[in-house]
Each structure stands twice: as structure tokens, then as C-alpha cells.
C-alpha positions as a Markdown table, in Angstrom:
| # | Residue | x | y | z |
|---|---|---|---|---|
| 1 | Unk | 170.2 | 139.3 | -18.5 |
| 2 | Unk | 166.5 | 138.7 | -16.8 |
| 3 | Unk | 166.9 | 135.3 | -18.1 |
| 4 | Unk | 169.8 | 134.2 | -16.4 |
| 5 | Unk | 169.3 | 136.0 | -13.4 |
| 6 | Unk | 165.8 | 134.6 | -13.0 |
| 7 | Unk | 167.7 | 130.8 | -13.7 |
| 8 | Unk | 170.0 | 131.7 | -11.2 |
| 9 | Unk | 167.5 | 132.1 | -8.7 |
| 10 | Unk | 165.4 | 129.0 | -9.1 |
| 11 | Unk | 168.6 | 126.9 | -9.3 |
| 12 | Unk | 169.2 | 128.1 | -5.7 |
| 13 | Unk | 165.5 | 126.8 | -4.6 |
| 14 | Unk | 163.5 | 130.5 | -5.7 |
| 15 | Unk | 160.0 | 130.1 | -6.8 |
| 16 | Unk | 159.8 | 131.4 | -10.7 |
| 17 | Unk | 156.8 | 133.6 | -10.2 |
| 18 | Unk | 157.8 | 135.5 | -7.3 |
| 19 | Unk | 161.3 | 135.7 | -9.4 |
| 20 | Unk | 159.3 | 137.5 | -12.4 |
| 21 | Unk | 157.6 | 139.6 | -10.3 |
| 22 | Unk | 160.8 | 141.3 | -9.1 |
| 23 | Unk | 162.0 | 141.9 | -12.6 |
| 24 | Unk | 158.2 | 143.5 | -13.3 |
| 25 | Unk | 157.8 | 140.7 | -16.1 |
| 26 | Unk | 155.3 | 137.3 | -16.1 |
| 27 | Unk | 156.0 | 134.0 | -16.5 |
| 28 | Unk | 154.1 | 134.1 | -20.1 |
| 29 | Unk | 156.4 | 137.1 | -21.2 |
| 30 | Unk | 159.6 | 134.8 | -19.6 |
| 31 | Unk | 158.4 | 131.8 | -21.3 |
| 32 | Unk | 158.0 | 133.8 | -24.7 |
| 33 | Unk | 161.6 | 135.2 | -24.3 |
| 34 | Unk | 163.2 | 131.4 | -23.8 |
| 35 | Unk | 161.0 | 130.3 | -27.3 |
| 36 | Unk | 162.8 | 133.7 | -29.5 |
| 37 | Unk | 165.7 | 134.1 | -30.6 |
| 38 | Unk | 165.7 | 137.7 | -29.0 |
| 39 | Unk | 166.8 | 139.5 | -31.8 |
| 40 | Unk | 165.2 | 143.2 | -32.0 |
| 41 | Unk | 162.5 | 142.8 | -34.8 |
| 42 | Unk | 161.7 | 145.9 | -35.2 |
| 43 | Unk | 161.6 | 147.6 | -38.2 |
| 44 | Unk | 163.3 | 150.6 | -38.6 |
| 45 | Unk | 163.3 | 153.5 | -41.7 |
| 46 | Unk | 166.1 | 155.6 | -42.2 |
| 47 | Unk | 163.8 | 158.5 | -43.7 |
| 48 | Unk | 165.1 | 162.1 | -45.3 |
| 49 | Unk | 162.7 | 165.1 | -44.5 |
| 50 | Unk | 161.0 | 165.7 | -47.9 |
| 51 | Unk | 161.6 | 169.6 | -46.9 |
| 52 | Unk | 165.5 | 169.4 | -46.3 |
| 53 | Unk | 167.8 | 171.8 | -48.5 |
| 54 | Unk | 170.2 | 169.7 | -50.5 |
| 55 | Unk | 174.1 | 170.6 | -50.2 |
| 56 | Unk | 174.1 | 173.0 | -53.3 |
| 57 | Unk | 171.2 | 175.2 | -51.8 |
| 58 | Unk | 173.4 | 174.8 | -48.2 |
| 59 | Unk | 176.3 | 175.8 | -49.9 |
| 60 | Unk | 174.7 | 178.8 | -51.8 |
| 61 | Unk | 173.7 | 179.9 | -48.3 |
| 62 | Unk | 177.1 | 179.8 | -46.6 |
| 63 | Unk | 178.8 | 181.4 | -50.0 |
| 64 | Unk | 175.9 | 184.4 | -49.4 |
| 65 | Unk | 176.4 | 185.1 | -45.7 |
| 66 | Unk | 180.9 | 185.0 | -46.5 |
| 67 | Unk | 180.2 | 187.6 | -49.8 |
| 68 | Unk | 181.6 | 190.6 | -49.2 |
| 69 | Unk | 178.2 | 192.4 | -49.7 |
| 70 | Unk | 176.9 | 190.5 | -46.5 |
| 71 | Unk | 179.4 | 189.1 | -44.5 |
| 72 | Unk | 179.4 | 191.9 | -41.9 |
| 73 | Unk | 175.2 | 191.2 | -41.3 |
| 74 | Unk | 173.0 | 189.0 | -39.9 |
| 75 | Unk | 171.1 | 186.5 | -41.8 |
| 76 | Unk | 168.0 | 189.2 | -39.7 |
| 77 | Unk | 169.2 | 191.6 | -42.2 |
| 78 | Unk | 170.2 | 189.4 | -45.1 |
| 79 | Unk | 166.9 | 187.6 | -45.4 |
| 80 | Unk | 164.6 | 190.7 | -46.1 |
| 81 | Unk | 167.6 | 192.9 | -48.4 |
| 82 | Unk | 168.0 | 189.6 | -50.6 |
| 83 | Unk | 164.0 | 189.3 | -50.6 |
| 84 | Unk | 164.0 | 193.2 | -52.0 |
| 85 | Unk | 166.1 | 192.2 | -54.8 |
| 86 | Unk | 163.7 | 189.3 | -55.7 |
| 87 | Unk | 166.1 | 186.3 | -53.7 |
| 88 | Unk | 164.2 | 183.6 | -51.4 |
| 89 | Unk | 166.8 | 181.6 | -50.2 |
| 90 | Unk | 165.8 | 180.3 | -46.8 |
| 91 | Unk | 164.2 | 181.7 | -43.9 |
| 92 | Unk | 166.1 | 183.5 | -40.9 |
| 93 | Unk | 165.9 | 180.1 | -38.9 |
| 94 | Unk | 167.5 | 178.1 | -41.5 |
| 95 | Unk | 170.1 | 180.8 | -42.0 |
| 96 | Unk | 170.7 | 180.5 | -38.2 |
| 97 | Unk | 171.1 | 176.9 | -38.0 |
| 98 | Unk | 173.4 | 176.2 | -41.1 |
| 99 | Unk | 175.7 | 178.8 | -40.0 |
| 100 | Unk | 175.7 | 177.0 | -36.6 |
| 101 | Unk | 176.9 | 173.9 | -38.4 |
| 102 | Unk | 179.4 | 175.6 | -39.7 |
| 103 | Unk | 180.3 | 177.6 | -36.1 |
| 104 | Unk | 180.2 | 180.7 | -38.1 |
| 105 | Unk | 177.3 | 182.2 | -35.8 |
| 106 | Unk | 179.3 | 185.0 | -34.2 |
| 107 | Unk | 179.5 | 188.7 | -34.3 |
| 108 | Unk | 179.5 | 189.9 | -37.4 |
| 109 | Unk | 180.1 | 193.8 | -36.1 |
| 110 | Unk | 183.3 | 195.6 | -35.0 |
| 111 | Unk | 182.2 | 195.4 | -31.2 |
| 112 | Unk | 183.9 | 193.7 | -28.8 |
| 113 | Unk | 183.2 | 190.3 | -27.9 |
| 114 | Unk | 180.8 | 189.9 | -24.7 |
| 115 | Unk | 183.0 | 189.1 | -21.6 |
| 116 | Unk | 181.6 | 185.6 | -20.0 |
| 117 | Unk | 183.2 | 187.4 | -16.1 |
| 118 | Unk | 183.3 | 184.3 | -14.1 |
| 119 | Unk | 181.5 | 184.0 | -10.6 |
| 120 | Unk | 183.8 | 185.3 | -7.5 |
| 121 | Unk | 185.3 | 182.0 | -5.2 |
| 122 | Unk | 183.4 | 180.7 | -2.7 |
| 123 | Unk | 184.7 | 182.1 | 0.6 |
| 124 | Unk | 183.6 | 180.3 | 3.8 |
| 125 | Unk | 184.3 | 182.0 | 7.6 |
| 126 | Unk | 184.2 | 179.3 | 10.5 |
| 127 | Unk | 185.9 | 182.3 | 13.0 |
| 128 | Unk | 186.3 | 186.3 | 13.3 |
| 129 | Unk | 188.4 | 188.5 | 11.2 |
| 130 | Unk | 188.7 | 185.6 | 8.3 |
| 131 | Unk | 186.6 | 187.1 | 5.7 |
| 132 | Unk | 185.2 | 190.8 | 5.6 |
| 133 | Unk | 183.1 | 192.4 | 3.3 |
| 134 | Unk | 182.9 | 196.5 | 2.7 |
| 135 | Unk | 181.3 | 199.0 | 0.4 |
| 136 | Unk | 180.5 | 202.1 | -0.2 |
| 137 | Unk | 177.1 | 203.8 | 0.0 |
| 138 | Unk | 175.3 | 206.9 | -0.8 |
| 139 | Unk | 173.8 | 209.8 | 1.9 |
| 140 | Unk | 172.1 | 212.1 | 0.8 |
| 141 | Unk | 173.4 | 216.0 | 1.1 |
| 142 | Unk | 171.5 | 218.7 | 2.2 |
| 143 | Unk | 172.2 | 220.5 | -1.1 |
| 144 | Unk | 170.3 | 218.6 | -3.9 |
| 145 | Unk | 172.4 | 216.2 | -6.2 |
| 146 | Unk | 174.6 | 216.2 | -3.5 |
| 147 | Unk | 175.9 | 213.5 | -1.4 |
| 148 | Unk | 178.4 | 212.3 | 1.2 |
| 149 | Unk | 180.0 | 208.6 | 0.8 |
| 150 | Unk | 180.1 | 206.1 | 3.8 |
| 151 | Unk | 182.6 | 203.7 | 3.6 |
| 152 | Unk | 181.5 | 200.6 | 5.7 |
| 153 | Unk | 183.7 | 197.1 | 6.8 |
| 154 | Unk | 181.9 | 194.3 | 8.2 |
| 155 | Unk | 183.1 | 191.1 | 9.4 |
| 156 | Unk | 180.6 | 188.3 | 7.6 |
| 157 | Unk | 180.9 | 185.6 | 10.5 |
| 158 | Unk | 180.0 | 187.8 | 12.8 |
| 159 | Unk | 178.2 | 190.7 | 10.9 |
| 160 | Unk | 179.8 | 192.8 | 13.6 |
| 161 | Unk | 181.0 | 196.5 | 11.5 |
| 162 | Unk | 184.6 | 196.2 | 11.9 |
| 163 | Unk | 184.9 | 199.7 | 10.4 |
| 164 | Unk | 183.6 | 203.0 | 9.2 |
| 165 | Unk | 183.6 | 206.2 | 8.5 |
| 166 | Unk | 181.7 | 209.0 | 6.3 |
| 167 | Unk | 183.8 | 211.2 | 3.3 |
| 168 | Unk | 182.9 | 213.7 | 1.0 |
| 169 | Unk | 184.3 | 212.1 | -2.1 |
| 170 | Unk | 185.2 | 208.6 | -3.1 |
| 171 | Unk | 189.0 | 207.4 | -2.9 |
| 172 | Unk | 191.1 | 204.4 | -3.2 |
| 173 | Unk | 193.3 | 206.4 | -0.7 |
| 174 | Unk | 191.1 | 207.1 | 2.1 |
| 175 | Unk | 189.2 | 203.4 | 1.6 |
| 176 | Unk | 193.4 | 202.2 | 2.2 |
| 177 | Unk | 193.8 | 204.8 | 5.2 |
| 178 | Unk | 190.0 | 202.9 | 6.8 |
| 179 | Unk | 191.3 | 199.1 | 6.0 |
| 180 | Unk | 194.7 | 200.3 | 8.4 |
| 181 | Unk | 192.6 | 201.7 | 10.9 |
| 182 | Unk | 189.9 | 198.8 | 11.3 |
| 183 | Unk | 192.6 | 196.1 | 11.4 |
| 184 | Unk | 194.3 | 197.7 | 14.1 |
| 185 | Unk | 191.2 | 198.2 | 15.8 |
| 186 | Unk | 190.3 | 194.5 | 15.4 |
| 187 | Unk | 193.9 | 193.4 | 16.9 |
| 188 | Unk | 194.4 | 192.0 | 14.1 |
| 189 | Unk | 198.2 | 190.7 | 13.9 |
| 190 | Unk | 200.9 | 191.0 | 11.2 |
| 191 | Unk | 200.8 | 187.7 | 9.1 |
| 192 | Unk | 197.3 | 186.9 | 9.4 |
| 193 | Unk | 195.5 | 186.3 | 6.7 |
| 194 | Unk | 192.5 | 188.0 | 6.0 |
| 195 | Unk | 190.4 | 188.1 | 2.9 |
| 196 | Unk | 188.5 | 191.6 | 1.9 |
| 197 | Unk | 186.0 | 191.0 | -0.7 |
| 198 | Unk | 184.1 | 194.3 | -2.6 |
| 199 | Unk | 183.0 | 195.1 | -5.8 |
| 200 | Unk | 184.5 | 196.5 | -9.0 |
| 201 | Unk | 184.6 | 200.1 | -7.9 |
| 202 | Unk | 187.0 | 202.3 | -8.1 |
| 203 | Unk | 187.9 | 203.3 | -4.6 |
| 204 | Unk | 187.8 | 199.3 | -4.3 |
| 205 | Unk | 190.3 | 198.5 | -7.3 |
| 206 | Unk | 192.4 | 201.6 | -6.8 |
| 207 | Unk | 196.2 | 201.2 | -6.5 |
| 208 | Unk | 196.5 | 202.7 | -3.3 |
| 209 | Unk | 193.6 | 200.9 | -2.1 |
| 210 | Unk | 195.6 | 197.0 | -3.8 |
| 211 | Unk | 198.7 | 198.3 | -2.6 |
| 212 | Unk | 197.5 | 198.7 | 1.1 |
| 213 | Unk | 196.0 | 195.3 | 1.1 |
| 214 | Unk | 199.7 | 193.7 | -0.6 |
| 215 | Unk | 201.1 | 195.7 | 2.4 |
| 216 | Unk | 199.0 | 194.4 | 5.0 |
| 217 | Unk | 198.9 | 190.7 | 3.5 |
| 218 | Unk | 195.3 | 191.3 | 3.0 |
| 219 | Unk | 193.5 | 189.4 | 0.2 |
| 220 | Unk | 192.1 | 191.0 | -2.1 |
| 221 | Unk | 188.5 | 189.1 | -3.5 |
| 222 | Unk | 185.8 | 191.1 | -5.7 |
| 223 | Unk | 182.5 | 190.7 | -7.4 |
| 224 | Unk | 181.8 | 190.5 | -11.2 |
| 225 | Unk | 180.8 | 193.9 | -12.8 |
| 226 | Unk | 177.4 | 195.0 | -12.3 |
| 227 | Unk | 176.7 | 191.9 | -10.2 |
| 228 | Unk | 175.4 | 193.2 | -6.6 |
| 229 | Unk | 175.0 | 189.6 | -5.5 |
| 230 | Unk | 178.1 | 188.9 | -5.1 |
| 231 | Unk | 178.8 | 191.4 | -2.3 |
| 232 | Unk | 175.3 | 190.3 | -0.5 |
| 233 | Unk | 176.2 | 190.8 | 2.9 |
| 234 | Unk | 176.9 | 194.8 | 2.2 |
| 235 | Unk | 174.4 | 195.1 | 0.6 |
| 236 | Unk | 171.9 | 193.4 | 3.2 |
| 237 | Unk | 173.5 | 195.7 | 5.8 |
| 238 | Unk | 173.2 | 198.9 | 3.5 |
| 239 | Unk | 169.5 | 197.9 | 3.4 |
| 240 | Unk | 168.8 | 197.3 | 7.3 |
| 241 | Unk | 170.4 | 201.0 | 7.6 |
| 242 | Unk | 168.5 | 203.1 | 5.0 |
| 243 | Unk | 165.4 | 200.5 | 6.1 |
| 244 | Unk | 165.5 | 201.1 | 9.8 |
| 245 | Unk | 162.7 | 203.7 | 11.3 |
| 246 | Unk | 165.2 | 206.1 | 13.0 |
| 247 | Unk | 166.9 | 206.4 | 9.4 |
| 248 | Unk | 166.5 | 210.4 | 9.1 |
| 249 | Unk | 163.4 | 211.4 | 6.4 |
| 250 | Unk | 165.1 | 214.6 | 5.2 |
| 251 | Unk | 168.7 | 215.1 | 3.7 |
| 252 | Unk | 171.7 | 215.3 | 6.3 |
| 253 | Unk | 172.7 | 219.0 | 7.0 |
| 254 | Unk | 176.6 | 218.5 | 6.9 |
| 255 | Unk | 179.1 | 215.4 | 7.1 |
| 256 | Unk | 179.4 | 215.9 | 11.3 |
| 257 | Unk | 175.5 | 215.2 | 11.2 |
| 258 | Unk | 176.0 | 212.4 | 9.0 |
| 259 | Unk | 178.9 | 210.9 | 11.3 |
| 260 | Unk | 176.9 | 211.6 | 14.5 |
| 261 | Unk | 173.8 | 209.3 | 13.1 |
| 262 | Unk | 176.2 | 206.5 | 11.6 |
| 263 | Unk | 178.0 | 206.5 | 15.0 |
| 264 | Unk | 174.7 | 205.8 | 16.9 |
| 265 | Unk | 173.2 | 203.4 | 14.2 |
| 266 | Unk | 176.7 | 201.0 | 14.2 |
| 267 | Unk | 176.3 | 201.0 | 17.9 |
| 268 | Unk | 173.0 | 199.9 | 18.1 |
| 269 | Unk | 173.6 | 197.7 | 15.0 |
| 270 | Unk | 176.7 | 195.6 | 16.8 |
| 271 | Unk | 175.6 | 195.9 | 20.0 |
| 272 | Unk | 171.6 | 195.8 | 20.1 |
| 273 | Unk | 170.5 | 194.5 | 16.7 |
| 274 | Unk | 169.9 | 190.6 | 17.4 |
| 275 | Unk | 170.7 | 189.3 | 13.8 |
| 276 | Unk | 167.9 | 186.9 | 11.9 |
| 277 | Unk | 171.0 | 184.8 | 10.6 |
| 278 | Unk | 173.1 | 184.4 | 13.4 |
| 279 | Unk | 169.8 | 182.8 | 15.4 |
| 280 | Unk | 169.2 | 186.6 | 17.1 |
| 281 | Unk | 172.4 | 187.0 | 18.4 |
| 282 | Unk | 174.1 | 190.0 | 18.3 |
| 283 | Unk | 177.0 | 190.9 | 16.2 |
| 284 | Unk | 179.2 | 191.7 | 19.2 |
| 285 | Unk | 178.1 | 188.3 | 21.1 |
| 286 | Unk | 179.3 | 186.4 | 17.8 |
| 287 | Unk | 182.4 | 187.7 | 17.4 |
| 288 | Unk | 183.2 | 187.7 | 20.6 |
| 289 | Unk | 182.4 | 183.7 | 20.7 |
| 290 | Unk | 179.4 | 184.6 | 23.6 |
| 291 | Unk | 176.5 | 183.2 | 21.0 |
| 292 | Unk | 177.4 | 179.7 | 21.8 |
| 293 | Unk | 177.1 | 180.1 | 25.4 |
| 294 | Unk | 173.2 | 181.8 | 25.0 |
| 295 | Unk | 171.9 | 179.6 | 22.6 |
| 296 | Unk | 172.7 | 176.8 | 24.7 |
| 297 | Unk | 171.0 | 178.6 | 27.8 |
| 298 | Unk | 168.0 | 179.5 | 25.2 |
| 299 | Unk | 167.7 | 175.7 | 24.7 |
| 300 | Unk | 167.8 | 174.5 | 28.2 |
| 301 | Unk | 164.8 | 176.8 | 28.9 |
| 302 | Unk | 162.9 | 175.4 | 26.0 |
| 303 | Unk | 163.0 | 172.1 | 27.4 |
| 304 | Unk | 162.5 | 172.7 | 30.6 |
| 305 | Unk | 159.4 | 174.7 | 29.0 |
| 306 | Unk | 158.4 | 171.5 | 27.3 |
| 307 | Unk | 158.7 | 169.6 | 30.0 |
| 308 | Unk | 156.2 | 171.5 | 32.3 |
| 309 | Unk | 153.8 | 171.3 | 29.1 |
| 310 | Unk | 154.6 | 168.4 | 26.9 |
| 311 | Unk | 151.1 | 168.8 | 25.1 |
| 312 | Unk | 151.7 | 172.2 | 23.9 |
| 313 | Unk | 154.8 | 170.9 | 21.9 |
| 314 | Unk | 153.9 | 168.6 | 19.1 |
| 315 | Unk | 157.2 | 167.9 | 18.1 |
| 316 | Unk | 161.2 | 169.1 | 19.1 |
| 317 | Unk | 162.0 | 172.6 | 20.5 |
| 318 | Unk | 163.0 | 175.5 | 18.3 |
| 319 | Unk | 166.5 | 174.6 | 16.7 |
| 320 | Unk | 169.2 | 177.0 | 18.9 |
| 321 | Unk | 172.3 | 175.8 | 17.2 |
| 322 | Unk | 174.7 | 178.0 | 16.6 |
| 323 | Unk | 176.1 | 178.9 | 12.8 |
| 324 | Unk | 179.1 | 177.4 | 12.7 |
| 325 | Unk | 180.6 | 178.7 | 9.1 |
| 326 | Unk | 178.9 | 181.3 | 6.6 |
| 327 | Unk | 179.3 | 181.3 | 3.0 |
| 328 | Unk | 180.1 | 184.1 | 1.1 |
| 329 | Unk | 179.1 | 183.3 | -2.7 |
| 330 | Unk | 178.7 | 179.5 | -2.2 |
| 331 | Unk | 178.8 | 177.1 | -5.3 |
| 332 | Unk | 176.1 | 175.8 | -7.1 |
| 333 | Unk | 176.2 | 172.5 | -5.0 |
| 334 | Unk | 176.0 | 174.6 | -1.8 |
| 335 | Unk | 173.1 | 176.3 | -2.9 |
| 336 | Unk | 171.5 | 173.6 | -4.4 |
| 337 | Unk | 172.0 | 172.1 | -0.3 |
| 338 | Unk | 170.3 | 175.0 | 1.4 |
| 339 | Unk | 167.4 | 174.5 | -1.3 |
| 340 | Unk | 166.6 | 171.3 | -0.6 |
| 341 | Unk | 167.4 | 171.9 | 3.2 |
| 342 | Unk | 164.5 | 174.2 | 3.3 |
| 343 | Unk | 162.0 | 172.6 | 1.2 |
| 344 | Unk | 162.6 | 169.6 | 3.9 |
């Protein structure tokens, strides 16, 4: 193929050297090519490893691991009892890997099988009350070993809290009773869709709690067992509560104390809080559709700031776009984006 392409070239009037040094070859190496036959010369030895087992030792193996003295073991077990009564066979490794050529390395116990639970869909909010996420979290009781439950709704577009409230116990029944009060609270109408995404609890997978959601032509969405990951934007909020400095050092006396406190910290938190990933706007100013508006006027000044002092700048202003979707669980392409994005 070099050949022709470099005759193609000087037949249309292209030096041969400069040709060559395209293709990362010389003219000595080109002129040695067009004088062979180019046949691949080299030798080759198709070579057995002096240490391989032949088929009757593999076989004597497989016939071992399927006896009915050993069949319900791994070859971890069945290497040292055979070596107790005086057998070498192979070692553990070599156990392993014939078995594997044989796809008879599975469990050899009465357990189940381990469930491969696969990742929760990607969800993506461009606009309020698309996608919400909720959870429940502990408080701690003023009796020890005690605790009250606060069952939390956020929006994640907007992080605005959408809905709360603090129980005594967990229930799939009052989690249903909060999901009917925050989306009439939100204005949300009938025949909207709106997606609700929690993890495996039971308050979260109760039938009360499903058969709310089927009423309410809510969309039920929910993590993999055990996986907190997968509901990150409860658990981020969870952590900015029990985080923040007014968060109380010492047990709450009763629920109404525990209400009172949640009641001031979701105001401040919707209202106040300017949020690191919505570029310090707050909640509030996000879902209602005011963060566009600001972050333009935040970017005016920082040009007009530039522009009385060019030299303190040594390159554009601070970036004041506004989000314009979030990803709940993204794919391993979107992450993979945001990765390089920062490391740019």
C-alpha cells in the first residue's frame, strides 16, 4: 500500500523523498521494498509449554471436582484434603483455570446466586417539578436509641424542598399522605408527569406509598440496594442540614422541637442558602426561573469591572451561565464528559 501510494504521488509531479517522509520510511527502505518479493520472512515456532498438563491429567481434574465427594467444594478446599490423602494433582490456580474452560467456575454452595442489580436510568431535569428526589433521615430523640424520622422532597433542578415534614415512625402511608400534600402545594396539575426517585426503603417501596404515585401519575424511579449514590442529591442535602452550624448539639426534646428547627432550616435553606451548583443562586430564585435574570446582571458587572481594570484580568470573567439541565445518575458517557470537562 506505501508503495503505490508513494507511485501515485510522483506520477502527479511529488518529489520521492518528501513522499517517504510522510509515510515515516526512506528512500533506501522504499527502494529495498520494490527489490523483495514482500513476503513476511519471518520465522515463526508453534511451541507447547514443556509444563502444560496433557488431556488425561485435565480430565482427571474435571472428573475430581464433578465426584460426588467434591463436587459441592472449591478447588480452595479440594487441593489441600486431596494433598492429606497423599494426591498432588494441580495447584488451586490450575484447578481455577481448567474449570473456567469448562465454565464450571460457579457456586458450588446452596446460596443464592449474587444479584448483578443494574444502575437506576439516567434522569435529566431541564425545568421545575420534572424530577424530585426524597428520603428519609434520622433525628435524634431526647430519650437514647430513640429517634424521630423526617421525611424530606426536593426538587433536583431547582434544589428548592418541595416538601416535608417530621414523624415518629416510618410509613409507606404517611410518605403517600406528604407526596399529596407537596404536589398540591407545588400547583402541580393532574396529568403531569413527574418522576420521584428514592431508594429501596420501605416507606419508599410500600404499597400505599406505589399506589399513591399510580394515583397521582407519579413515576416511580429508585436506587439499587445499598447504593447511596444513586439518590445523591438527598443525601447531599441530608449532609448540608446535620453539617450546618445552627444544627442543634444535643438530642431534640420532642417532635414539635424537631418541627420548629426543620421549619426554620428549609426556610433559610430555599430562600437564603445560595447553592454551589446552581452558580449561588438560591433554590427559590431557580425554580422560580429568577436565576437567569441575576446571573446575567452578575456578568454585566464583571465586565464593566474589567473594563475599568483590564490589567487585573488575565483572561475572561468568571463563567455566570446558568445550569440549564441536571443529571440525576448520568451514564457512563456523561460522566466520562464532566471528567474531562474539568481536567480542561
Amino acid at each position: 500500500m506505501a508503495i503505490s501510494l508513494i507511485d501515485e504521488a510522483v506520477s502527479q509531479g511529488a518529489r520521492q523523498v518528501p513522499a517517504c517522509s510522510i509515510l515515516g520510511i526512506s528512500v533506501r527502505t522504499l527502494q529495498r521494498w520494490n527489490n523483495s518479493d514482500l513476503e513476511d520472512k519471518r520465522k515463526t515456532v508453534d511451541r507447547t509449554p514443556g509444563n502444560s498438563l496433557t488431556e488425561e491429567e485435565k480430565q482427571q481434574i474435571l472428573e475430581t471436582c464433578n465426584s460426588e465427594k467434591y463436587r459441592s467444594q472449591s478447588p480452595k478446599q479440594i487441593v489441600p484434603a486431596l494433598a492429606d490423602d497423599g494426591v498432588y494433582l494441580a495447584s488451586e490456580s490450575t484447578f481455577y483455570r481448567i474449570l473456567r474452560e469448562k465454565d464450571q467456575v460457579h457456586s458450588r454452595g446452596r446460596m443464592a446466586k449474587p444479584v448483578q442489580h443494574r444502575k437506576p436510568e439516567e434522569l435529566i431535569a431541564d425545568r421545575p417539578n420534572q424530577v424530585w428526589s426524597w428520603d428519609i433521615t434520622y433525628l435524634a430523640a431526647g430519650i437514647r436509641g430513640t429517634f424521630f424520622y423526617l421525611y424530606l422532597f426536593m426538587d433536583i433542578y431547582s434544589r428548592k424542598i418541595t416538601g416535608w415534614e417530621v414523624y415518629e415512625y416510618e410509613s409507606a402511608e404517611l410518605a403517600a399522605d406528604l407526596l399529596r400534600k407537596s404536589r398540591l402545594s407545588e400547583n402541580i396539575p393532574v396529568g403531569q408527569e413527574l418522576i420521584v426517585h428514592s431508594d429501596n426503603g420501605g416507606p419508599m417501596k410500600g404499597a400505599s406509598m406505589l399506589a399513591t404515585m399510580q394515583k397521582l401519575g407519579v413515576v416511580p424511579s429508585f436506587s439499587r440496594p445499598a447504593v447511596s449514590n444513586d439518590n445523591s442529591f438527598s443525601e447531599s442535602l441530608f449532609r448540608t442540614m446535620k453539617y450546618t452550624p445552627a444544627y442543634p448539639d444535643r438530642p431534640f426534646e420532642s417532635i414539635t422541637v424537631a418541627r420548629e428547627w426543620v421549619k426554620i432550616f428549609v426556610r433559610w435553606y430555599n430562600g437564603t442558602h445560595r447553592h454551589s451548583g446552581l452558580k449561588y443562586v438560591t433554590p427559590e430564585q431557580r425554580h422560580r426561573g429568577q436565576d437567569t435574570a441575576l446571573l446575567e446582571a452578575r456578568s454585566r458587572l464583571y465586565l464593566k469591572a474589567r473594563e475599568r481594570h483590564p490589567e487585573r484580568w488575565s483572561g475572561d470573567i468568571r463563567n455566570w451561565k446558568p445550569v440549564a439541565t441536571v443529571t440525576l445518575n448520568p451514564s457512563a458517557t456523561e460522566t466520562k464528559k464532566e471528567v474531562i470537562k474539568k481536567a480542561a
